[in-house]
N, C-alpha and C positions, 0 to 999 in steps of 0.2 A: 504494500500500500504506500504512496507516495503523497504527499503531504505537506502544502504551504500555509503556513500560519503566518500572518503578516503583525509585527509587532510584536516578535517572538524576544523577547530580552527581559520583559518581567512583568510581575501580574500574571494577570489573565494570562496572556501572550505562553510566558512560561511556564507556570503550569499545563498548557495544552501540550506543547512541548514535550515533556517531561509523561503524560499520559498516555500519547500516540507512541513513545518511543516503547513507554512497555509493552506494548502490542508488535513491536520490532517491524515502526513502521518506518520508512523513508522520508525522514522531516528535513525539510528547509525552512528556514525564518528569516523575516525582514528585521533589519532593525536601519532607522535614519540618523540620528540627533546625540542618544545618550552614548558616549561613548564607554564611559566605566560602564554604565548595565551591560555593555556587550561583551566587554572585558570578563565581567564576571558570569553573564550567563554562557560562554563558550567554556569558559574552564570545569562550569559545573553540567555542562553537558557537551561533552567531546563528541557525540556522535551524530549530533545537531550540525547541520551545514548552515551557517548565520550570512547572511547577503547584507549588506549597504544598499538600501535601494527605498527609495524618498516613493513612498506607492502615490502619490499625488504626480508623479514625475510619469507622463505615459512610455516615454523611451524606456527609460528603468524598467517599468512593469515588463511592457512588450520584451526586453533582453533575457529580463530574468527569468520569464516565465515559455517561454519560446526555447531556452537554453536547458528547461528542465526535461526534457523526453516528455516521459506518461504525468498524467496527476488525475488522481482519486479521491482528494479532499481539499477543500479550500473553506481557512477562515481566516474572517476579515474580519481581526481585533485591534489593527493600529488604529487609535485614534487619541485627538488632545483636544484638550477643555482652558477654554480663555472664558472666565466668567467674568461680570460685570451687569451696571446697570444699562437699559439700552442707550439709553441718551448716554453712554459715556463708551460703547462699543464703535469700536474705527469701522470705515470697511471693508479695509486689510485683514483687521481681525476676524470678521466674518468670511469673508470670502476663505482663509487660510482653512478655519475649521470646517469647513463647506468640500474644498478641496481635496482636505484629509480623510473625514468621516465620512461624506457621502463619495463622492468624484473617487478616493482611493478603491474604495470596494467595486466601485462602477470598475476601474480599470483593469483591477485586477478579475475581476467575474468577466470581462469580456475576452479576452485574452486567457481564463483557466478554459472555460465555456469548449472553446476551438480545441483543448487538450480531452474534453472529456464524450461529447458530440460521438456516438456508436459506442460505447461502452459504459456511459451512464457515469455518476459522480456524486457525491454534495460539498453543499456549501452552506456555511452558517453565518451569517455576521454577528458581530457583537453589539448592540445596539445599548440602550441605558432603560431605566425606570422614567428616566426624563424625558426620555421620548413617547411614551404613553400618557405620561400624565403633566408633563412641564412642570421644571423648575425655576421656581424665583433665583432670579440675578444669572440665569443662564438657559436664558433664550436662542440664543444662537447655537450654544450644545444642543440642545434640546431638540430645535430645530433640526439639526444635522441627524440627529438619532430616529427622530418621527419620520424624516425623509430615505433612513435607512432599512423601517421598517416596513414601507409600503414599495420600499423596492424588490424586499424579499417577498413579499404575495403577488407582485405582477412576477417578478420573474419566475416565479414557483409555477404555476401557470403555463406561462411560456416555453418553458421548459420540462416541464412533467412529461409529454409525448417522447422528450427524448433520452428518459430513466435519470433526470439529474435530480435532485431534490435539492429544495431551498428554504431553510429557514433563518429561525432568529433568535438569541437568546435578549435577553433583556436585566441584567443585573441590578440590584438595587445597591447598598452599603455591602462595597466588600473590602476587604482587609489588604490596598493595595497603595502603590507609590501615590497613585491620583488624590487618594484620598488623607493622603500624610501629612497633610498641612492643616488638619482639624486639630482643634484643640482639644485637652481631654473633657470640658466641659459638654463641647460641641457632641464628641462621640458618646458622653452617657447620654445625652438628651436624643438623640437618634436611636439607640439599644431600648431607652421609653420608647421610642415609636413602632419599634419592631414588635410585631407579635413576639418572635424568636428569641429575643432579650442581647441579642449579638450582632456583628458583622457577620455578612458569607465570609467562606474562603477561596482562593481562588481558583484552589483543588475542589471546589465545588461545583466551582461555572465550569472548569473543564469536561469534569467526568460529564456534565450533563452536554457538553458540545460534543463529546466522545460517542455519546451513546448519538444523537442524533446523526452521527456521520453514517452508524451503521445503519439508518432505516431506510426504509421501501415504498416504505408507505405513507408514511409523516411529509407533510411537505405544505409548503404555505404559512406556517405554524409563529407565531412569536410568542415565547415561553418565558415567563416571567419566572426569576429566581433571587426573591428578595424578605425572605424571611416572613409572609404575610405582611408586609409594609405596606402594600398596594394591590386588594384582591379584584 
């Protein structure tokens, strides 16, 4: 099984990573920007092939994904979050995170699509809590996340004739670099809000991106995994 996770260096990203591999599958991962995460997610997975490659860059995508032979899985977890208020959002900064979250998964699902086309495939994006229900002071994430999840039920659609399946996970409070800049006030007051009493982990969102790689059936779906936060 062969296998691109884009935004493979930590998080989410990495634990996917680290789950397909137990299955002794054929991973490659993107990473752009952080360079210690890469440093450290290659040394603690050596059999992880890690690319440089900006998935908002269509060249990039097209080389990288052109250059991989077969591919039997694809997900589209890079993404970043510029929050604010909107009267105070550029629209560099929108357009950036527009480019990233939605425009990246577009590129890359265009270009995996032609790798899987007679042999069937999935794809899962990563999409947010805040793309179903919007969050205050990040509109433009949120934005990018809503517009990721109605990309996954048209092209689920689209693509079902041709055995690929497409969904979407939808993460709420998980225990990740994104979120590391709460305070610990902030985090009890969110663990009040969770049924759960906790954050997810990221080994949580994976296994459930794992299992939906292998369905047949499943497809169109955006699956919420956020502790009863938002039923």
């Amino acid at each position: 099984m062969k296998v691109l996770i884009t935004g493979g260096t930590r998080g989410i990203g990495l634990a996917c990573c680290e789950r397909f591999l137990r299955e002794n599958a054929d991973v490659v991962a993107t990473w752009s920007h952080d360079e210690k995460a890469y440093i450290a997610a290659s040394a603690m997975l050596k059999d992880v092939r890690f690319v440089r490659a900006d998935v908002s860059d269509e060249q990039a995508v097209k080389e990288l994904i052109e250059g991989m032979g077969s591919l039997d899985v694809l997900v589209n977890n890079a993404g970043i979050c510029l929050s604010g208020q909107v009267q105070d959002i550029t629209l560099s900064a929108w357009e950036r995170q527009m480019s990233v979250n939605a425009g990246g998964a577009f590129l890359t699902t265009k270009y995996a699509v032609k790798k899987m086309i007679g042999k069937g495939g999935a794809i899962i994006n990563v999409a947010s809590v805040w793309g179903e229900t919007g969050g205050s002071c990040e509109s433009a994430y949120s934005a990018t996340k809503g517009a990721l999840i109605a990309f996954t039920k048209a092209l689920a659609k689209e693509l079902a004739p041709a055995g690929i399946t497409v969904n979407c996970v939808s993460p709420g409070a998980i225990d990740t670099v994104m979120n590391a800049s709460l305070s610990m006030e902030e985090r009890e007051q969110l663990c009040k809000d969770i049924p759960m009493g906790r954050f997810g982990l990221p080994e949580e969102v994976a296994e459930l991106i794992f299992f939906l790689s292998k369905q047949k059936y499943i497809t169109g779906q955006d699956i919420g995994i956020n502790g009863g936060w938002y039923c």
